[in-house]
Each structure stands twice: as structure tokens, then as C-alpha cells.
C-alpha positions in Angstrom: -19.9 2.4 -9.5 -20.2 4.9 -12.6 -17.6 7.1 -10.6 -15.0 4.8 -11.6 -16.1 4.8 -15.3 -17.2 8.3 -15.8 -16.5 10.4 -12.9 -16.8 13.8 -14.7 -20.5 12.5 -14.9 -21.6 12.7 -11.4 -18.4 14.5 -9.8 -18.6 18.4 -9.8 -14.7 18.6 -9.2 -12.1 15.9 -9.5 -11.6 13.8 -5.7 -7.3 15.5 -6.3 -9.0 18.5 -6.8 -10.6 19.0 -3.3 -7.7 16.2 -2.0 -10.0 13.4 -0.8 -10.1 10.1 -1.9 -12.2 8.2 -4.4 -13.4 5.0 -3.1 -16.2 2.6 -3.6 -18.8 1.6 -1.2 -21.5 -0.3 -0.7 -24.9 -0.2 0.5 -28.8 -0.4 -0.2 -28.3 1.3 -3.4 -25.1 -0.2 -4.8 -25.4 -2.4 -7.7 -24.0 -6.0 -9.4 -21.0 -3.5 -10.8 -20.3 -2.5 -7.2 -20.7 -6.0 -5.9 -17.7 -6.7 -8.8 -15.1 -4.0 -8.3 -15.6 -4.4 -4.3 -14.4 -8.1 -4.8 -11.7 -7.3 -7.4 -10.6 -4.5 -5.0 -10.4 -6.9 -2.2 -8.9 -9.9 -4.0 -11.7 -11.8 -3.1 -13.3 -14.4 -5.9 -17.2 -13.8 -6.5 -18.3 -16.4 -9.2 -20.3 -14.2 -11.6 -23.4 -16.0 -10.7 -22.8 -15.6 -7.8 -23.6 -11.7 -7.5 -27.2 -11.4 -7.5 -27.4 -12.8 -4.3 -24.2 -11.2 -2.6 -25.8 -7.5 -3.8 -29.1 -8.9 -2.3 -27.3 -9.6 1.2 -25.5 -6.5 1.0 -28.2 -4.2 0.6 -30.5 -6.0 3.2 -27.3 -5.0 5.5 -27.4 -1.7 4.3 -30.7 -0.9 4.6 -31.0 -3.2 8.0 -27.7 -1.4 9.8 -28.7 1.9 8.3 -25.7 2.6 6.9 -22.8 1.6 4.2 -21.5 -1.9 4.6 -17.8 -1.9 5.9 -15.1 -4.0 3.7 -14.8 -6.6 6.8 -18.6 -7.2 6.5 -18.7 -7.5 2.7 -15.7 -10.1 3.2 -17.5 -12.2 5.9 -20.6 -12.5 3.7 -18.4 -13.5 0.7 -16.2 -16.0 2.9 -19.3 -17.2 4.4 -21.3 -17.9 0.8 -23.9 -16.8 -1.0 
């Protein structure tokens, strides 16, 4: 997620720049700040103590599926509960 707090940092040319899109996924290397703005991006509610355990199911998906998790299957685990 440091994209959205810094993206000079990690970005070699701004996402207008090159005219795409910047957007935030997740997978098996996203992190509790992911896990966060993913839910705020979504309107969904993720108690705070809650996180751990939602970035632990989304990377296992990740890393199981081989790819990034889609927004419908990061809402189903949330709906679903940690």
C-alpha cells in the first residue's frame, strides 16, 4: 500500500503520466495497510482486530489461486468472518 502514501517512492513515472490507473490489490504479499484501505475502499467494516486474520486468509488465497485476490473474493471472506 506505500503507493498510496508515497508513490514517487516506488513509481518511476506518475499512473496520469503513462494514463493507467492506480489501484490497490491484494495478494500473498499485501499487508495489514492493504487489508485497511481494501475495506475502506469497498465500504466494508473490518474491526481493527480483526485484520490479522483477514490478511492471513487473503494471502493463503493468493498464494493458493496463484494470483491476486479479486474484490468479490476479498468481500466474501469479510462477509463470511474472520
Amino acid at each position: 500500500a506505500s503507493q498510496f502514501h508515497d508513490p514517487p517512492a516506488i513509481e518511476p513515472y506518475s499512473s496520469e503520466l503513462v494514463g493507467a490507473e492506480r489501484r490497490l490489490v491484494l495478494g500473498k504479499k499485501s499487508g495489514l495497510d492493504s487489508i485497511r484501505l481494501k475495506a475502506e475502499e469497498l465500504e466494508l467494516e473490518v474491526a481493527e482486530d480483526a485484520r490479522p486474520a483477514l490478511l492471513a486468509k487473503v494471502k493463503a488465497l493468493g498464494a493458493r489461486k496463484g494470483r491476486l485476490v479479486t474484490d468479490a473474493e476479498f468481500r466474501s471472506i469479510v462477509e463470511k468472518g474472520v
